[in-house]
mmCIF file as gemmi writes it, N, C-alpha and C atoms, coordinates in Angstrom:
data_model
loop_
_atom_site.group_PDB
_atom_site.id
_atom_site.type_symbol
_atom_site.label_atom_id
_atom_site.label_alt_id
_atom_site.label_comp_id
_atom_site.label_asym_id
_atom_site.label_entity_id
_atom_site.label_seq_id
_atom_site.pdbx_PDB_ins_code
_atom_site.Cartn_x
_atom_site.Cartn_y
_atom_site.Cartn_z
_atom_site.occupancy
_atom_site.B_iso_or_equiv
_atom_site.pdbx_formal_charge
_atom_site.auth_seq_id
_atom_site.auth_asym_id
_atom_site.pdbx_PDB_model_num
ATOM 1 N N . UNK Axp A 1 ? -128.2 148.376 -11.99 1 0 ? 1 A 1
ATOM 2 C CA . UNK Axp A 1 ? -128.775 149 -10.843 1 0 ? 1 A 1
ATOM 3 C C . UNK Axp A 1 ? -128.123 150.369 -10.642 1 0 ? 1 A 1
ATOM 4 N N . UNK Axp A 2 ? -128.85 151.149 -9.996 1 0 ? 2 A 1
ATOM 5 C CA . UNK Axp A 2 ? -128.534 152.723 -10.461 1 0 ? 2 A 1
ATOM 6 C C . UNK Axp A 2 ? -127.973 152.981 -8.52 1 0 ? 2 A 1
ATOM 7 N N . UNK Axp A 3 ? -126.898 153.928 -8.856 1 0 ? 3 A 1
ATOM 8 C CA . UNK Axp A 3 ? -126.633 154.229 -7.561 1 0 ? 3 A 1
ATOM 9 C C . UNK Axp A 3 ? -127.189 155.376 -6.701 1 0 ? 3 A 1
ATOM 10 N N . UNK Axp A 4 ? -127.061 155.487 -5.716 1 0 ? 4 A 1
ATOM 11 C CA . UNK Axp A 4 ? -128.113 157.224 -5.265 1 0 ? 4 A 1
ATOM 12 C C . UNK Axp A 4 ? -127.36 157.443 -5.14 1 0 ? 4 A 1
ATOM 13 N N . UNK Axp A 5 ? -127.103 159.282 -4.88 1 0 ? 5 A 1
ATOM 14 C CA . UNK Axp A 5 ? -126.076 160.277 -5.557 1 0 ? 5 A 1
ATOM 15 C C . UNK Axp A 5 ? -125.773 160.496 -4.179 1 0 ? 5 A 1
ATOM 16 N N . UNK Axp A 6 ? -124.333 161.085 -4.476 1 0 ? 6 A 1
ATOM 17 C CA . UNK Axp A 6 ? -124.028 161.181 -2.779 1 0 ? 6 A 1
ATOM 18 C C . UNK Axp A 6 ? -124.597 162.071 -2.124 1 0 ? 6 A 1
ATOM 19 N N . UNK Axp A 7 ? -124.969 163.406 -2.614 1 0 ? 7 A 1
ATOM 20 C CA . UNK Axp A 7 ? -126.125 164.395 -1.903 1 0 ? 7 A 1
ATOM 21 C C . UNK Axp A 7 ? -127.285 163.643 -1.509 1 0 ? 7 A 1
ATOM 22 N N . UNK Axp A 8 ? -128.021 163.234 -1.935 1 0 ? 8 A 1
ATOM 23 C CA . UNK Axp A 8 ? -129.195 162.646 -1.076 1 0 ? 8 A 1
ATOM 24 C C . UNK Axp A 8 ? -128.944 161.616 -0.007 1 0 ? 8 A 1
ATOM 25 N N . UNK Axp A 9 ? -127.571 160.781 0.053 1 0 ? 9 A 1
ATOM 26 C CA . UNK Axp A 9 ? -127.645 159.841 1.076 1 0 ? 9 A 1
ATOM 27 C C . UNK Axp A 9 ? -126.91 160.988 2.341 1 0 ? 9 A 1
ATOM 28 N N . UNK Axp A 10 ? -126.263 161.792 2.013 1 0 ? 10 A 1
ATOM 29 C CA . UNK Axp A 10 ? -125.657 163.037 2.86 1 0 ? 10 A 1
ATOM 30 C C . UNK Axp A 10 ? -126.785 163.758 3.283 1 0 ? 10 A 1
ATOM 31 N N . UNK Axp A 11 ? -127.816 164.21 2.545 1 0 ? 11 A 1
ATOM 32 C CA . UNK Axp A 11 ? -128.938 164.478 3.318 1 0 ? 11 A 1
ATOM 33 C C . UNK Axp A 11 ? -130.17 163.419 4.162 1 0 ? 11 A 1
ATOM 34 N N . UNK Axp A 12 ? -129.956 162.306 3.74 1 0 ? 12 A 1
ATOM 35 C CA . UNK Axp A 12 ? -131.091 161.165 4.641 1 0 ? 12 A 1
ATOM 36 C C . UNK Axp A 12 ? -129.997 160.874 5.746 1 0 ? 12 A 1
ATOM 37 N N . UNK Axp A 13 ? -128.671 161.248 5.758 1 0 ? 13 A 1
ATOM 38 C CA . UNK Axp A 13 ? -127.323 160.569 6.608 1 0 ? 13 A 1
ATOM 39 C C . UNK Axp A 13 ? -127.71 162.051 7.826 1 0 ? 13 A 1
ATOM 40 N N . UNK Axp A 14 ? -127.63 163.022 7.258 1 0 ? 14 A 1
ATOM 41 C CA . UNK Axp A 14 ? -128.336 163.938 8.151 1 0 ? 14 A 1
ATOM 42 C C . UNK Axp A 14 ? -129.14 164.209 9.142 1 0 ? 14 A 1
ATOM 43 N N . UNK Axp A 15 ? -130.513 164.089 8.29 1 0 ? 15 A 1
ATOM 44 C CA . UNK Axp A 15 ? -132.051 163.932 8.571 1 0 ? 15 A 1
ATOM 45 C C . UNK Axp A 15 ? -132.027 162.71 9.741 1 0 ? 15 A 1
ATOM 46 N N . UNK Axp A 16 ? -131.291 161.458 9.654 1 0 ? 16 A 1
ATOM 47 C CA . UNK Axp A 16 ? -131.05 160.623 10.794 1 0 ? 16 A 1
ATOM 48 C C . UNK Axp A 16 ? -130.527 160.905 11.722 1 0 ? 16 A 1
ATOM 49 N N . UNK Axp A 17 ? -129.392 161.461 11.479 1 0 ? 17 A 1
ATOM 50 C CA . UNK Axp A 17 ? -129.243 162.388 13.252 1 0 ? 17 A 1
ATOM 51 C C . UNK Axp A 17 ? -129.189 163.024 14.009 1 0 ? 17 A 1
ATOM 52 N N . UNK Axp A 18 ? -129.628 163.952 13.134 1 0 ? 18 A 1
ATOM 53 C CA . UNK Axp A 18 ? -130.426 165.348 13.925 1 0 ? 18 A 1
ATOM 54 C C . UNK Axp A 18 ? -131.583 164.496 14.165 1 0 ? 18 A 1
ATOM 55 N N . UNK Axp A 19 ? -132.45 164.267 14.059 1 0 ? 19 A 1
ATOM 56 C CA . UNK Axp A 19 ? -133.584 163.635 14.699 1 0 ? 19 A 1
ATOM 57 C C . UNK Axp A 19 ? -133.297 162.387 15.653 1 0 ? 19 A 1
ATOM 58 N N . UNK Axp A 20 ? -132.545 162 16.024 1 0 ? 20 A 1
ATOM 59 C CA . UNK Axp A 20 ? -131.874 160.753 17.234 1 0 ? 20 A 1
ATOM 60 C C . UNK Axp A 20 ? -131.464 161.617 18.425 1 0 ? 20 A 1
ATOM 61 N N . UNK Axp A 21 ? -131.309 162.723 18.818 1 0 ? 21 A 1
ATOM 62 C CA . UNK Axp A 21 ? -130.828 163.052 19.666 1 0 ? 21 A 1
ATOM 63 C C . UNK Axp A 21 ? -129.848 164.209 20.145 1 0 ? 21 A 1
ATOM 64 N N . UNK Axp A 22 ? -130.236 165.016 20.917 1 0 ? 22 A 1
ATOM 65 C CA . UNK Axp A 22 ? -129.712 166.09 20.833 1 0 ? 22 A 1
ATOM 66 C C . UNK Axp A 22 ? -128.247 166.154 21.155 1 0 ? 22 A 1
ATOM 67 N N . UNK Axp A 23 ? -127.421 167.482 20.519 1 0 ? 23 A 1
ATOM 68 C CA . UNK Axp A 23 ? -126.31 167.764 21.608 1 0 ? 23 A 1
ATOM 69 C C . UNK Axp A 23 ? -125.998 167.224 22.6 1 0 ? 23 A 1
ATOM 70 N N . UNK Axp A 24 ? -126.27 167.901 23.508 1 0 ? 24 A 1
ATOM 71 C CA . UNK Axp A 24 ? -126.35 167.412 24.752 1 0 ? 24 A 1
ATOM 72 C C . UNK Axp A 24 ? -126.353 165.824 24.845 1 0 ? 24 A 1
ATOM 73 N N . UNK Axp A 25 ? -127.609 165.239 24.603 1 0 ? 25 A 1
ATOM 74 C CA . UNK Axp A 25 ? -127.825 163.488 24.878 1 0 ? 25 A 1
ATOM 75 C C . UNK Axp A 25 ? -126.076 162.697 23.867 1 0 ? 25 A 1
ATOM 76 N N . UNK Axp A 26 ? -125.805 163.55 22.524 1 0 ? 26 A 1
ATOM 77 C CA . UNK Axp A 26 ? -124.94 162.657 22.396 1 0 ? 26 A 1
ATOM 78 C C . UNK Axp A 26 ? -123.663 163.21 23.033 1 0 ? 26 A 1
ATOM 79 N N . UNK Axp A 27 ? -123.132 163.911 24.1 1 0 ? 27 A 1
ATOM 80 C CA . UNK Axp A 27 ? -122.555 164.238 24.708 1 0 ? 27 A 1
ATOM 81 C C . UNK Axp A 27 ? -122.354 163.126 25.556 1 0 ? 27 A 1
ATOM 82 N N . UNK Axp A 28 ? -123.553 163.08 26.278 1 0 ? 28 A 1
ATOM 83 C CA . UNK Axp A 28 ? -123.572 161.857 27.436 1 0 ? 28 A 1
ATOM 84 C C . UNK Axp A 28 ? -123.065 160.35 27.13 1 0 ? 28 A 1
ATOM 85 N N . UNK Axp A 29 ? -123.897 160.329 26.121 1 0 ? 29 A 1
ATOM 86 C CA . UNK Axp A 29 ? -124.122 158.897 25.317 1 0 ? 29 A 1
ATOM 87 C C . UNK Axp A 29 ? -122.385 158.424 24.785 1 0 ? 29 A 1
ATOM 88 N N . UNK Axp A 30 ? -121.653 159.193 24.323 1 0 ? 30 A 1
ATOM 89 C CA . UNK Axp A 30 ? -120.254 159.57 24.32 1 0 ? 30 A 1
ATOM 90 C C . UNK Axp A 30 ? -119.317 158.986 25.048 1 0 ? 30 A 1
ATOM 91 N N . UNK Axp A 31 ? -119.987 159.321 26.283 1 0 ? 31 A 1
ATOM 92 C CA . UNK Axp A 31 ? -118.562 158.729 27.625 1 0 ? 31 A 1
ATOM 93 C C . UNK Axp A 31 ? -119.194 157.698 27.985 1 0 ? 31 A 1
ATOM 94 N N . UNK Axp A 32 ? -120.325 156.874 27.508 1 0 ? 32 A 1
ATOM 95 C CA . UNK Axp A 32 ? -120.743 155.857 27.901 1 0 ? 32 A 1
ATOM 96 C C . UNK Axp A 32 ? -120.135 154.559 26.845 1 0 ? 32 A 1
ATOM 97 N N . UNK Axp A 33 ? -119.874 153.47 27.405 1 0 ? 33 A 1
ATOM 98 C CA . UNK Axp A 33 ? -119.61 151.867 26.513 1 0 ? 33 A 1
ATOM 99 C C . UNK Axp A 33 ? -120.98 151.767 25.51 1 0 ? 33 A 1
ATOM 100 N N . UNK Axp A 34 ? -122.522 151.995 26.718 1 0 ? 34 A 1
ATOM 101 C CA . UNK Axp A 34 ? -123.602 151.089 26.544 1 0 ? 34 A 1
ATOM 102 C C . UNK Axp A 34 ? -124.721 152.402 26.252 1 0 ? 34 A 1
ATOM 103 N N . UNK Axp A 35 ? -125.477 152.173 25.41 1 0 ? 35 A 1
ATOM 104 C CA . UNK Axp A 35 ? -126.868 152.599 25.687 1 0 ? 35 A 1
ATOM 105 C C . UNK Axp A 35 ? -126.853 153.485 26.592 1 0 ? 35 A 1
ATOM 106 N N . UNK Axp A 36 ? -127.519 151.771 27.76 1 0 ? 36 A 1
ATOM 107 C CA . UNK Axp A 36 ? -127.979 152.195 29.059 1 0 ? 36 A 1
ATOM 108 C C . UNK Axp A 36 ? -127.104 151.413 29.575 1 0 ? 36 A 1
ATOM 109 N N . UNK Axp A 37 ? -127.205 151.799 31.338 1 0 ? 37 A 1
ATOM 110 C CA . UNK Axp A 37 ? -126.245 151.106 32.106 1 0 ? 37 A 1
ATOM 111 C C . UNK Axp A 37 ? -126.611 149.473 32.502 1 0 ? 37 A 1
ATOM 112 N N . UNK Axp A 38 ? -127.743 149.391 32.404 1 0 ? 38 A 1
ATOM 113 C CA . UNK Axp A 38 ? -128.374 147.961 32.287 1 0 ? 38 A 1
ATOM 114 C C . UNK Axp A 38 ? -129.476 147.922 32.035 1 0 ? 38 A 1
ATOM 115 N N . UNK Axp A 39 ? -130.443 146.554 31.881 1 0 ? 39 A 1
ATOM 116 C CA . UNK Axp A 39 ? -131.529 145.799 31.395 1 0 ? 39 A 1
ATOM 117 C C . UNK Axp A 39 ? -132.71 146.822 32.583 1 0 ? 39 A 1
ATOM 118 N N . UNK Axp A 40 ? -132.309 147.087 33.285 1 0 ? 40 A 1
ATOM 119 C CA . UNK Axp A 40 ? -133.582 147.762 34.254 1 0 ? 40 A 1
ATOM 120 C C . UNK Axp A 40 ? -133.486 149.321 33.878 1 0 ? 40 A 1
ATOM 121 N N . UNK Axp A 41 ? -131.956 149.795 33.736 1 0 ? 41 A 1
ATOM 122 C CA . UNK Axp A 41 ? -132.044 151.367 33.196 1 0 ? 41 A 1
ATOM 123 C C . UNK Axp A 41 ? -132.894 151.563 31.892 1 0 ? 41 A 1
ATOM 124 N N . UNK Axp A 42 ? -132.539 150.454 31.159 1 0 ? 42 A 1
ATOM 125 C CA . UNK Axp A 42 ? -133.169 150.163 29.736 1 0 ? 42 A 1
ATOM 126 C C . UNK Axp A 42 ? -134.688 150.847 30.111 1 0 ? 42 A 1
ATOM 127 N N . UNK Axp A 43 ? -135.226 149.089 30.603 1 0 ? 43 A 1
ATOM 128 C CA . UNK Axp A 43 ? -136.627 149.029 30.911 1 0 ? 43 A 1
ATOM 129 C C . UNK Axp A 43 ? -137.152 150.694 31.562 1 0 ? 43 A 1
ATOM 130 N N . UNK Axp A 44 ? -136.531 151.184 32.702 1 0 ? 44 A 1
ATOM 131 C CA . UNK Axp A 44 ? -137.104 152.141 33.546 1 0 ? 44 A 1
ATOM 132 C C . UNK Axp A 44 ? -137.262 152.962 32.162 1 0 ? 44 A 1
ATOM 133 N N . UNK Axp A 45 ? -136.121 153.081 31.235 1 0 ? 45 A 1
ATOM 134 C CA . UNK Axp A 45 ? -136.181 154.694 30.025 1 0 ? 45 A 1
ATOM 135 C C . UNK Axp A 45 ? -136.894 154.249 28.927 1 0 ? 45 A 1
ATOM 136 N N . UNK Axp A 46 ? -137.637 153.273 28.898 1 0 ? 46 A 1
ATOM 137 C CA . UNK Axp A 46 ? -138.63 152.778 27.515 1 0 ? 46 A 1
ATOM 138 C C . UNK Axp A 46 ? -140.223 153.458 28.84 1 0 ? 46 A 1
ATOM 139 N N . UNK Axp A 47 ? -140.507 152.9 29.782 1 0 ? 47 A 1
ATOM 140 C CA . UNK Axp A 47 ? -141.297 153.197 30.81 1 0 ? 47 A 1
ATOM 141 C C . UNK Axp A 47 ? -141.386 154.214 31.018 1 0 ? 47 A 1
ATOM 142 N N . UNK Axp A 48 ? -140.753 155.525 31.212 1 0 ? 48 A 1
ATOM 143 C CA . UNK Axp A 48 ? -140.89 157.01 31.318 1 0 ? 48 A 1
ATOM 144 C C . UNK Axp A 48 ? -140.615 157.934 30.296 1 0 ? 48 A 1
ATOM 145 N N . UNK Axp A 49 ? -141.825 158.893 30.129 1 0 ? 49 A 1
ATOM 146 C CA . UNK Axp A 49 ? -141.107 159.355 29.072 1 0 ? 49 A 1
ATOM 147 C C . UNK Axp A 49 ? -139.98 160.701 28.692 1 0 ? 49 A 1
ATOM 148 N N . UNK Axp A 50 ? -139.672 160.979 27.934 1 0 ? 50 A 1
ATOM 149 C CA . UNK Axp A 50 ? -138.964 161.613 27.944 1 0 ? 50 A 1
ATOM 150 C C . UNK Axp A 50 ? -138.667 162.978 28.516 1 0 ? 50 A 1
ATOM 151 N N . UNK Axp A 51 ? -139.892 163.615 28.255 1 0 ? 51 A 1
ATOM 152 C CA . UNK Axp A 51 ? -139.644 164.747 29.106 1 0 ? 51 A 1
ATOM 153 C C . UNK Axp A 51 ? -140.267 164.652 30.493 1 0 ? 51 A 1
ATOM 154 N N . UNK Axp A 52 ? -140.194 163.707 31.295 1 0 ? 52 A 1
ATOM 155 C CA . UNK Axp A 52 ? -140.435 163.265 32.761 1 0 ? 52 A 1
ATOM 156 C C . UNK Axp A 52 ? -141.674 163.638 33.527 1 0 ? 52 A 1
ATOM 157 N N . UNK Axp A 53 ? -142.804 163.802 32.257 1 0 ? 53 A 1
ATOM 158 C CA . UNK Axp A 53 ? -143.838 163.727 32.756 1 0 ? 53 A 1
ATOM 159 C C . UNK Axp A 53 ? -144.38 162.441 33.199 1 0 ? 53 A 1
ATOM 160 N N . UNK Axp A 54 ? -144.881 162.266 34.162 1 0 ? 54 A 1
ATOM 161 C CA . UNK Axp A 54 ? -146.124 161.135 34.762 1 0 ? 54 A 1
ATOM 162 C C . UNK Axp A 54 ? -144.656 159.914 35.102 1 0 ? 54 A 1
ATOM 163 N N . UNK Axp A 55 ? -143.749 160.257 36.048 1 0 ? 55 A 1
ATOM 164 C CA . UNK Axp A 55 ? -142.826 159.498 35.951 1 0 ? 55 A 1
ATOM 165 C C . UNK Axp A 55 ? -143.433 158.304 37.1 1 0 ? 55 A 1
ATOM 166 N N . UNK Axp A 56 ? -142.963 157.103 36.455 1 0 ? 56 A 1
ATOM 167 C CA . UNK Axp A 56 ? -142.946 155.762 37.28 1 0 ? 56 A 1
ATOM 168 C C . UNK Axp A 56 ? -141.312 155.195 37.988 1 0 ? 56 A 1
ATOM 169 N N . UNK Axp A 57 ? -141.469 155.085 38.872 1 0 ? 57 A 1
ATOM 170 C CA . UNK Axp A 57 ? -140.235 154.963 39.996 1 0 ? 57 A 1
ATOM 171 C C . UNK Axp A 57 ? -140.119 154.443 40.686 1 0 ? 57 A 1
ATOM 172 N N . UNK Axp A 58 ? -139.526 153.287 40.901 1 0 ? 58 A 1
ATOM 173 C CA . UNK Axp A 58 ? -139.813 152.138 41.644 1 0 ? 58 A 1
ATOM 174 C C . UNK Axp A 58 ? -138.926 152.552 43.14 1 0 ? 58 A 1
ATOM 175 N N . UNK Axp A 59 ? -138.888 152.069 43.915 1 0 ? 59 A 1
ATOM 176 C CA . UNK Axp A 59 ? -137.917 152.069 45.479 1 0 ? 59 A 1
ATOM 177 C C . UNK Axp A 59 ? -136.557 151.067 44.367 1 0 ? 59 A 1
ATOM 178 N N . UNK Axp A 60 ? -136.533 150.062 43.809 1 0 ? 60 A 1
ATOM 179 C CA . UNK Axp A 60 ? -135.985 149.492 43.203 1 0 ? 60 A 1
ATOM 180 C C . UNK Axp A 60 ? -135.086 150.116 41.997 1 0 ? 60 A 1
ATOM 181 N N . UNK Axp A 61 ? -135.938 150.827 40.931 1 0 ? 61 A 1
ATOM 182 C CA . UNK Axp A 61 ? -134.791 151.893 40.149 1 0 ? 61 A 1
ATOM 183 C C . UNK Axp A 61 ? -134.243 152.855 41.025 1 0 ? 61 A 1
ATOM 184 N N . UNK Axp A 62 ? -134.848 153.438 41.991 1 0 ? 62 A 1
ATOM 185 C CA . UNK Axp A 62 ? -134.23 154.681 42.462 1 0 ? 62 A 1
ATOM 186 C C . UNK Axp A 62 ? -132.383 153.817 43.36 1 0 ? 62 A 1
ATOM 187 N N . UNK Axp A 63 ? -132.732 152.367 43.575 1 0 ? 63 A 1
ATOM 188 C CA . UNK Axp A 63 ? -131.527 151.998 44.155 1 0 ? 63 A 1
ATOM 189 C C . UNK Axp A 63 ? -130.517 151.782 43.001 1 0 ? 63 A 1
ATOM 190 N N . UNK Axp A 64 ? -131.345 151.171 42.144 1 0 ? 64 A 1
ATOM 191 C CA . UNK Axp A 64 ? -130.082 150.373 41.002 1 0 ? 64 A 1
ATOM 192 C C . UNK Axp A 64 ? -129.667 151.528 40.234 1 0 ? 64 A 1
ATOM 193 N N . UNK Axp A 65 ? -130.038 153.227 40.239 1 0 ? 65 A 1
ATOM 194 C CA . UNK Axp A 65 ? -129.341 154.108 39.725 1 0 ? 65 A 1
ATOM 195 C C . UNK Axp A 65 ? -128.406 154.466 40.517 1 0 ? 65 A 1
ATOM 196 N N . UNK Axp A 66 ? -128.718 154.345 41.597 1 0 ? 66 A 1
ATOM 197 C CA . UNK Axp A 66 ? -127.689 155.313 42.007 1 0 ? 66 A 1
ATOM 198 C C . UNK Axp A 66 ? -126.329 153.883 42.541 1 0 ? 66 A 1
ATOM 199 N N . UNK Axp A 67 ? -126.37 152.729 42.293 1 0 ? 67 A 1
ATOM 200 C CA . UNK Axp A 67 ? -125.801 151.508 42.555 1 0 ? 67 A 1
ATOM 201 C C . UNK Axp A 67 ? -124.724 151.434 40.976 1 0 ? 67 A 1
ATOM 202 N N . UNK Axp A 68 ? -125.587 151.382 39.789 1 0 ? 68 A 1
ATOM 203 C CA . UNK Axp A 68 ? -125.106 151.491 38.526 1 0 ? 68 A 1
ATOM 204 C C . UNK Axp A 68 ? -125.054 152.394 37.941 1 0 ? 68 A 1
ATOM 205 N N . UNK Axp A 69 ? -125.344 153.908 38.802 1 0 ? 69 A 1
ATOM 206 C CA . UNK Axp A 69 ? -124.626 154.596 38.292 1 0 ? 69 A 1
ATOM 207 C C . UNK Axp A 69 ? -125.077 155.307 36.518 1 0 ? 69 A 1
ATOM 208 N N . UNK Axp A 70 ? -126.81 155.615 36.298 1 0 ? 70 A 1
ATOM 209 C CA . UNK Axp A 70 ? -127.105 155.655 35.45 1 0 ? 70 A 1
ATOM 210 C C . UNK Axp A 70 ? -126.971 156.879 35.07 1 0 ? 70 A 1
ATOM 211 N N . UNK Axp A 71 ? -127.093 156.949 33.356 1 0 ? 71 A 1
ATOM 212 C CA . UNK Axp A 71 ? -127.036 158.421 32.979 1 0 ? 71 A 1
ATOM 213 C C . UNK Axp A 71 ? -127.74 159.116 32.311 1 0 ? 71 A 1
ATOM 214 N N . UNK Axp A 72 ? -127.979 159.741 31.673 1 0 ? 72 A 1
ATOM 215 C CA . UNK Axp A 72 ? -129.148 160.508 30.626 1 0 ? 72 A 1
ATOM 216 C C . UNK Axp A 72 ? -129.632 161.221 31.4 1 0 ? 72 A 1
ATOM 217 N N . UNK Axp A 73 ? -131.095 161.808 31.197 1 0 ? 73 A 1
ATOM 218 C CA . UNK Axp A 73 ? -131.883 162.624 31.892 1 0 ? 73 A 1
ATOM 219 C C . UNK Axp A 73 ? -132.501 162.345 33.05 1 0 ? 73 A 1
ATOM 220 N N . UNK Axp A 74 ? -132.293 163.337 33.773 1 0 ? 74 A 1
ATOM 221 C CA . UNK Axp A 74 ? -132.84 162.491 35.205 1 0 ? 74 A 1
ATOM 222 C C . UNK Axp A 74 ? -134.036 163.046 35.688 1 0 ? 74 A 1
ATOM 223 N N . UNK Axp A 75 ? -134.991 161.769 35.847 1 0 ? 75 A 1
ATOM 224 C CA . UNK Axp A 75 ? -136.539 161.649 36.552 1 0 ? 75 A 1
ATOM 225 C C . UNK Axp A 75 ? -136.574 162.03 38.021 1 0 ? 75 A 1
ATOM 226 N N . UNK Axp A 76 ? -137.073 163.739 38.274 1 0 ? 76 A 1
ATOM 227 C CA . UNK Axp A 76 ? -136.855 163.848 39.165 1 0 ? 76 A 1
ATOM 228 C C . UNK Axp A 76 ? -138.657 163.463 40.233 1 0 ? 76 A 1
ATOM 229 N N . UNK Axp A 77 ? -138.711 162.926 41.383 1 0 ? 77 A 1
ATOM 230 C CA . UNK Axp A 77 ? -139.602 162.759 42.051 1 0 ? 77 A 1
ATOM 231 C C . UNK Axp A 77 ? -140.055 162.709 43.677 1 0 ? 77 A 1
ATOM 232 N N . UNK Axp A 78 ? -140.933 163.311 43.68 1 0 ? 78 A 1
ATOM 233 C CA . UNK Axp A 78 ? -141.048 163.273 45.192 1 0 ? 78 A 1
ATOM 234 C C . UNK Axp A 78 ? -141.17 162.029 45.555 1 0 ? 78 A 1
ATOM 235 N N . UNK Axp A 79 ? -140.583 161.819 47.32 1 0 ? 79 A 1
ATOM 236 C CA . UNK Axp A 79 ? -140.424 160.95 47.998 1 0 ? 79 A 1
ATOM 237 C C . UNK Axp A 79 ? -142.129 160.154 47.905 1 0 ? 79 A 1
ATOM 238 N N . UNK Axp A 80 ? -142.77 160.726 48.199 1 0 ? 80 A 1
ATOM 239 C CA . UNK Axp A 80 ? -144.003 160.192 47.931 1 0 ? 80 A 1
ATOM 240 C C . UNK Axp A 80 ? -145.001 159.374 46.586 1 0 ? 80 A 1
ATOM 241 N N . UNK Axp A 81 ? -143.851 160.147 45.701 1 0 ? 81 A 1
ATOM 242 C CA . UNK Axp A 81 ? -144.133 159.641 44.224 1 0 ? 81 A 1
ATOM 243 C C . UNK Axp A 81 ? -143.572 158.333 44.127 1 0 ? 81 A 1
ATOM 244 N N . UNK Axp A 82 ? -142.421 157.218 44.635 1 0 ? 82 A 1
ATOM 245 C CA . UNK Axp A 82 ? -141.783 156.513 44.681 1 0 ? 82 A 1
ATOM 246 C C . UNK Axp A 82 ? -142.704 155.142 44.978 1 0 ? 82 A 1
ATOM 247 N N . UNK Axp A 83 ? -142.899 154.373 44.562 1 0 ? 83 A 1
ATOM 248 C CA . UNK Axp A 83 ? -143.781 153.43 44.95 1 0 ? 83 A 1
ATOM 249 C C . UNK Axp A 83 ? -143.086 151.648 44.78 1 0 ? 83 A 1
ATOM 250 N N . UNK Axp A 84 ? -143.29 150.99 45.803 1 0 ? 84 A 1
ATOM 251 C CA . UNK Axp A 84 ? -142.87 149.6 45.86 1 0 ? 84 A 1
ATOM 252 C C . UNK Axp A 84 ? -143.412 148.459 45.297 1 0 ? 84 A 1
ATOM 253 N N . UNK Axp A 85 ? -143.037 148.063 44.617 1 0 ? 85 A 1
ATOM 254 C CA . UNK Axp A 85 ? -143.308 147.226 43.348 1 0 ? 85 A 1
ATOM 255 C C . UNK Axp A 85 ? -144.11 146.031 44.397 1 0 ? 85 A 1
ATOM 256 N N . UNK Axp A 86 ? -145.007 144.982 43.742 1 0 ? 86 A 1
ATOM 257 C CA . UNK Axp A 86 ? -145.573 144.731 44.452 1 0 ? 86 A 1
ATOM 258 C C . UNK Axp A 86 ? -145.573 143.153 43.574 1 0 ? 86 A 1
């Protein structure tokens, strides 16, 4: 069985993380243990997308962030945009 050369796994070793995430995000991601700060930060950042268009926001995430203390990019929204889970 033939081995791949170390230049190409140095370039696919690359190509993987420059495309995962910027500066910045692994800055953050850095001083963190986890991911996310929990199973709902999770859920809320699979649910919105990244650049915080058409954001969904529960009365419920807006508590458990600022309770747990979440980090990454932040979904900013009007008071009116905020809606109670039902």
């Amino acid at each position: 069985m033939k081995s791949i050369p170390p230049i190409i796994s140095m370039i696919g070793l690359a190509t993987l993380v420059a495309g995962c995430a910027t500066t910045d995000e692994w800055q953050d991601w850095r001083g963190h243990p986890t991911h996310f700060a929990s199973g709902q930060h999770g859920s809320f950042s699979l649910q919105n997308s990244k650049d915080g268009s058409n954001p969904r926001v529960s009365r419920l995430d807006f508590e458990a962030a600022k309770t747990e203390r979440w980090w990454g990019k932040v979904i900013t929204v009007k008071p009116e945009q905020i809606f109670e889970p039902g």
